[in-house]
N, C-alpha and C positions, 0 to 999 in steps of 0.2 A: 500869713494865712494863705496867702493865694501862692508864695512860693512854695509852700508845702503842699498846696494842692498838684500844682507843676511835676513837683520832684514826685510825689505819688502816680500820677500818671505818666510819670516816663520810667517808674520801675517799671508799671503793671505792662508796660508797653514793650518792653523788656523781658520778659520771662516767659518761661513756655520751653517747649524743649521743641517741638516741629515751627515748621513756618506757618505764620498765621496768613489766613485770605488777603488777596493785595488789595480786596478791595473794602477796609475797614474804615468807617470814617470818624475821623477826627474829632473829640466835640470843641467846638466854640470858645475862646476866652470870653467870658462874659466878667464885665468891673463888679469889684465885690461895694458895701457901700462906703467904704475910704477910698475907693477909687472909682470917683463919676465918670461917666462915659464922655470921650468927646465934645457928644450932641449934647449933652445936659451941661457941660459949661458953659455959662456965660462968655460973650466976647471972643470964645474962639473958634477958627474954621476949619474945617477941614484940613488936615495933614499930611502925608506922606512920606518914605522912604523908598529909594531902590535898593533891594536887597546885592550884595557883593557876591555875585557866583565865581568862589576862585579853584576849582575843580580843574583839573589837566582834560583840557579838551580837545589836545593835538588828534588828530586823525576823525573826530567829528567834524562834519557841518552843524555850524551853528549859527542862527542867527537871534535877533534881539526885536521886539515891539515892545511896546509901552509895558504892558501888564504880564508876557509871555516872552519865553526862551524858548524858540523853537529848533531840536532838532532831527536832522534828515539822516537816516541810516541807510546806506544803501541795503538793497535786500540783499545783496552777492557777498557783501561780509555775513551775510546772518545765519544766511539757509543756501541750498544747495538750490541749483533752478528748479522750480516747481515744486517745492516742501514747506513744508510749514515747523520741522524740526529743528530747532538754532542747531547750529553746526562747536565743533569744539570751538575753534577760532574764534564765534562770535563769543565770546564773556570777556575779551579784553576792553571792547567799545560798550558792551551792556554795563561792565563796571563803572568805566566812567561816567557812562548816563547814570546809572545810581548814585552816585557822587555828588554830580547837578542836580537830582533830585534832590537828597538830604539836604544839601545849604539853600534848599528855597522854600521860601514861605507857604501855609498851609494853603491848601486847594487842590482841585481835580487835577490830575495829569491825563490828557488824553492821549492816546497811543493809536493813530491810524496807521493800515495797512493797504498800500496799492502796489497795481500789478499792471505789467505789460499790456498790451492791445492780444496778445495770443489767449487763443481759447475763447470759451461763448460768454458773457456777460455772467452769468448767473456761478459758473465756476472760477472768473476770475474774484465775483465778489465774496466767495466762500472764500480761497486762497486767501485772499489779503484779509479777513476777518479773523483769518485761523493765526498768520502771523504776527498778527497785533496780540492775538492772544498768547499766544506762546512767547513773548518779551515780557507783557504784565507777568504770565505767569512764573517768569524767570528771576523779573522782580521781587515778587511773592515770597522769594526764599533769601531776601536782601536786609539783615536790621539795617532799621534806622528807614527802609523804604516800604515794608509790607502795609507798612501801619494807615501808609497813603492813598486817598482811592482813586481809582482807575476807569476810565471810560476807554472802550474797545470800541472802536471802530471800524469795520472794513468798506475802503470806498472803492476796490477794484480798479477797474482803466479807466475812473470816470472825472480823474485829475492829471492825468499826462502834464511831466516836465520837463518833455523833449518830444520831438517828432518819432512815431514809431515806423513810420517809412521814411525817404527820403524826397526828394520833388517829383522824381519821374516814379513814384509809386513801389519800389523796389523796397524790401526789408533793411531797416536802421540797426542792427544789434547794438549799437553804441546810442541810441535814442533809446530804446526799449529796455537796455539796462536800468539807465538814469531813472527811469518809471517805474524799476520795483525797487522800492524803498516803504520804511517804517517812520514814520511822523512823531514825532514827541512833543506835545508843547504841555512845558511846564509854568506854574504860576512863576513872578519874580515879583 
């Protein structure tokens, strides 16, 4: 029964002819009653798995925590300086992150966008808002990823991952790079 429920909702998840919203959500496995929950067994505890992400990730950064696969796009593969439009180039590394997304486990992907120290506050948190959006929505048109939902982001200059000047106060362009990038952290 429940495999038949599976296989039905991975046709209906399946069909359509446009891409569906990226940000659809999933429902639930819930145990049918031939299959008790965990919690309702007797004598046993809590379990786990790490799921195997073997997706080609050459040219991402990536890293790993307990429950999340986090990675770092730089924004200069994505978009052009100051755009929020992926550039053509960018869908070789968005593929891949599609990839990492399908082999991992259901839950949120959040996708944040930050941005250099240039320009005022309020326009850089728009930019980096707009580019987390324009990845999801790149997503969006990805089987096997639409069906996943999405939390957007924008934190602007407000996470620098390098100095955006240098000691004596002079412009970093190699600090300031580093700082426009797009954030992925997917469940694992």
């Amino acid at each position: 029964m429940k495999r038949a429920l599976i296989g039905l909702l991975l046709l209906a998840g399946c069909s359509g002819d446009g891409p569906a919203p990226a940000n659809v959500v999933e429902p639930a496995a819930t145990p049918t009653a031939d299959e008790p929950s965990p919690a309702a067994t007797p004598g046993k505890g809590l379990t786990g798995a790490v799921s195997s992400l073997s997706a080609d990730i050459s040219g991402l950064n990536v890293r790993t925590t307990e429950t999340r696969t986090i990675v770092d796009l730089p924004a200069d593969t994505l978009f052009e300086f100051d755009r929020a439009e992926l550039t053509p180039q960018a869908a070789a590394n968005l593929a891949k992150l599609a990839e990492l997304i399908r082999q991992s486990p259901a839950g949120t992907v959040e996708v944040s966008g930050h941005t250099d120290a240039k320009g005022d506050d309020a326009y850089n948190l728009k930019l980096s808002e707009q580019r987390a959006r324009s990845v999801v929505d790149w997503m969006g048109a990805q089987v096997g990823v639409r069906q996943r939902e999405f939390k957007v982001v924008g934190k602007g200059e407000t996470e620098p991952i390098a100095p955006n000047q240098t000691a004596d106060g002079a412009d970093d362009p190699a600090g300031r790079a580093k700082n426009r990038r797009v954030v992925v952290s997917i469940p694992r």
